[in-house]
N, C-alpha and C positions, 0 to 999 in steps of 0.2 A: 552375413549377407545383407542384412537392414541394414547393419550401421554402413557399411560400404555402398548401400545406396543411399544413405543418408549424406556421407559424405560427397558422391557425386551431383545429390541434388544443391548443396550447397556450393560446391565449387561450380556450376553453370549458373548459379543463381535465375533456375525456372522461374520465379515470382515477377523478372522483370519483362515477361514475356507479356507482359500489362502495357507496357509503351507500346508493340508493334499490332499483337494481335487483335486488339477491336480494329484498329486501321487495314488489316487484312479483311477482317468482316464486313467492315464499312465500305471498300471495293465489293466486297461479295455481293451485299444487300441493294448496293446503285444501281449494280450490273442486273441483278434480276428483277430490278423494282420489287423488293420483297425478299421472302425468305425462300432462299434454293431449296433443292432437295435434301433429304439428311443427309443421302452419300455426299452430297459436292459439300457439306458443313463438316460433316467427319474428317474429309480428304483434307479439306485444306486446313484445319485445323489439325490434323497430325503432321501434313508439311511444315507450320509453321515452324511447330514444336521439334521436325527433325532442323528444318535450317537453323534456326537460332543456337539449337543446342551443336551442333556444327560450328558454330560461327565462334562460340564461347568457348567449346573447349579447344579451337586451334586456337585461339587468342589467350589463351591458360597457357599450351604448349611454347608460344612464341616469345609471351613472353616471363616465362619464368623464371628466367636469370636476371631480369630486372624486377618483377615481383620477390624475391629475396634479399634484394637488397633497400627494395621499398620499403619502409615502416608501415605504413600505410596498408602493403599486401603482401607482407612476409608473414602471415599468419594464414595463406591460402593453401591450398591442399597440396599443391606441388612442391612447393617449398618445405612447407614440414613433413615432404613425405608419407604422407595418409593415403598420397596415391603414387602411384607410378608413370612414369611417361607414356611407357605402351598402354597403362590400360586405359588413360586420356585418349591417346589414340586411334585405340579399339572402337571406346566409343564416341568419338567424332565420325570413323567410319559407317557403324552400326547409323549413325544417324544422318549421315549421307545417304546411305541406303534406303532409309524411311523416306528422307525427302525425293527420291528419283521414283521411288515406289507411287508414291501420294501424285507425283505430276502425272503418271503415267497412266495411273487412274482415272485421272480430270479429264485429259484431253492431248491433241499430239501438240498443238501448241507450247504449252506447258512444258512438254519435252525438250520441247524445240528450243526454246527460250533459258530453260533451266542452266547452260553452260555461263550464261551472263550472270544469275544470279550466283553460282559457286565462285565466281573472277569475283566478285565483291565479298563474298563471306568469307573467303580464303585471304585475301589479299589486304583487307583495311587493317590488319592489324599489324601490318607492317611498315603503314603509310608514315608513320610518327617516326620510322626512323630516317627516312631524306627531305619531308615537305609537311608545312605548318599547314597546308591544306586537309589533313587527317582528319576532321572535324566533320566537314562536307563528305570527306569518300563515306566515314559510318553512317552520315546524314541521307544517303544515295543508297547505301546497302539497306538502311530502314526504308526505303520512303518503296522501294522495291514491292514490299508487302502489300499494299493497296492495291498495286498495279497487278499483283499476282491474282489476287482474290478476284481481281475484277475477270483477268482473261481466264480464270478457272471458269467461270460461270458463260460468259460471252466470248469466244476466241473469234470473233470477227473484225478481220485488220481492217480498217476504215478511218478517216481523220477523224470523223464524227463520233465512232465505238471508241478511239482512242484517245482523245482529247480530254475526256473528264478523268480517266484514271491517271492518265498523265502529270495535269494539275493536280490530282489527290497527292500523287509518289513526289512531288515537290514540294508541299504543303508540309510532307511528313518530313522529306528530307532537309527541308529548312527548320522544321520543330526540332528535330532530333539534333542536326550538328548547331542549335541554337541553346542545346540545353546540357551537349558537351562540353560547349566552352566554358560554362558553368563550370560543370564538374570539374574537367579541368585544369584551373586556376589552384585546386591546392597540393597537386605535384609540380608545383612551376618550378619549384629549389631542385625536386631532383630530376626532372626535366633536362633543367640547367645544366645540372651534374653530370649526369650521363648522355650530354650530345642530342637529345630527345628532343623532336620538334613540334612544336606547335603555337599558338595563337597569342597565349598567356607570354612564351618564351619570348619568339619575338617581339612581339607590340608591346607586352604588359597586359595586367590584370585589369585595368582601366579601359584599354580596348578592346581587350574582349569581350566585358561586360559589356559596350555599347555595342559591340556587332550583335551577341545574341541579342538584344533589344531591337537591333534591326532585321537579322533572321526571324522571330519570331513574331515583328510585324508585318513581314511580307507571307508568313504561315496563316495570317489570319486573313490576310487578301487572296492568297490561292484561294483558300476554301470560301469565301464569299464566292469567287469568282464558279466554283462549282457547283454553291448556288444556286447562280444564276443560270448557268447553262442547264443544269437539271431540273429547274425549276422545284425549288424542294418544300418551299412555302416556311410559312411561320414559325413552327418547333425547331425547324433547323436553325435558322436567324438568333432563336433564345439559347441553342446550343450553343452557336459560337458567341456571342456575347459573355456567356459563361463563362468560355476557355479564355476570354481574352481578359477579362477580371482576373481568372485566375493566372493569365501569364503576366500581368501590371500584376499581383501582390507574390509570384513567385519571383520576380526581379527585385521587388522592394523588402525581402527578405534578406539581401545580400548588397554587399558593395564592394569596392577596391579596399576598401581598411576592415571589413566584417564578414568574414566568411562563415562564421559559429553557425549560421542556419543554413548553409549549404546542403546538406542532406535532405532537409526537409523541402527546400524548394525542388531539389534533382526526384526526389522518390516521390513525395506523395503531390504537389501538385501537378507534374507530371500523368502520374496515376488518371488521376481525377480528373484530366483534362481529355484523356484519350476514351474513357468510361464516357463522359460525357458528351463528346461529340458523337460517339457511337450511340448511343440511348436516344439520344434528340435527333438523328438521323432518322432511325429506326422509326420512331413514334411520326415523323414528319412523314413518313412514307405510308406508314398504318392510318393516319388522321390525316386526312387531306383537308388543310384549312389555309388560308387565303397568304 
């Protein structure tokens, strides 16, 4: 039973629930000027935990016949067999279940809303097979979390209640399909191979790279621009300055001819980008300084 949970934890790869979940809290904590209640932190932090694992394991499901013939991901649980289809399945279900559980917990909103978010955790993993646009629908299914976090805590529809989460969920969604196209770039052969669309295929490795440099410079203008509307003061302004150091040296990491530190730009500056706009939010809102 360990080891079969060990191998489920490995095959949704939990650990990368690091890109989306401060970005959920970070919605959470704008929305309430501060720290909500511990139900509404428990809740949404076990929704995250059921969407995402939802999100992973039909994306395990769908695409498994192309992860075996991957080099890359024929070494994932489905492929060798360590698991089964239904019991993939099972628990995409089971974790469907958590996330309808968790909204209905928060608020009728939440509810209400939740059929939009399963159209994009269901669906983007399908997008790679007719439209190189797949980059932005996963960037759109991410960027979703902030904007959830935010109406778990405030469910008041208003331009004004809705404007800042809005620009967060775009901020994220430009981060995230800006750091796929990264990833990206080292299936472009089999991509190629198997009819599979995307950014790398068509344009090339060269454009890609310039798009995410342009995704990710418009990620760092959302979130000024949320800023300004929140008026968030100084620790914020040191937070993003950070993330944006850190998104110029996770670019200068990689090129069209050097992809050897691609992992290291995708995982950990990644990581360390979404830790710290969250932390220097956080502290902006606790220390109110100029």
């Amino acid at each position: 039973m360990i080891k079969k949970i060990g191998v489920f934890y490995e095959a949704i790869k939990f650990e990368h629930t690091i890109f989306a979940l401060p970005f959920a809290y970070l919605g959470m904590v704008l929305a309430a000027r501060g720290l909500p209640s511990g139900w509404q932190v428990l809740w949404i932090t076990l929704a995250m935990v059921g969407a995402r694992s939802f999100a992973m394991a039909m994306n395990r499901l769908v695409d498994a016949s192309h992860d075996a013939l991957n080099p890359r991901t024929a070494n994932r649980a489905l492929p060798r067999r360590l698991l089964r289809p239904l019991e993939m399945l099972l628990f995409a279900l089971l974790s469907l279940g958590l996330l309808f559980f968790c909204a209905w917990q928060l608020n009728p909103l939440c509810v209400i809303l939740l059929p939009v978010a399963i159209l994009f955790l269901l669906t983007y993993s399908y997008t790679k097979r007719f439209t190189w646009l797949c980059h932005l629908v996963l960037g759109i299914t991410d960027g979703i979390a902030p904007i959830g976090g935010w109406i778990a805590v405030n469910p008041t529809l208003s331009v004004a209640n809705l404007l800042p989460p809005l620009l967060l969920g775009l901020a994220v969604a430009a981060w995230v399909g800006g750091f796929d196209l990264i990833y990206s770039c080292q299936d472009l052969e089999f991509d190629h191979k198997m009819g599979l669309h995307s950014v790398p295929v068509r344009f090339g490795i060269a454009a890609a790279l310039r798009l995410s440099t342009l995704m990710h410079s418009l990620t760092i203008i959302l979130l000024l621009a949320v800023g300004v509307l929140l008026h968030l003061g100084l620790l914020y302004w040191l937070g993003l300055i950070i993330a944006a150091g850190l998104l110029i040296y996770e670019h200068r990491l990689i090129s069209p001819t050097d992809l050897s530190r691609l992992n290291v730009a995708f995982f950990n500056m990644n990581g360390y980008i979404a830790v710290i706009v969250f932390l220097c939010t956080c502290l902006a809102i606790y220390i109110r300084l100029p």
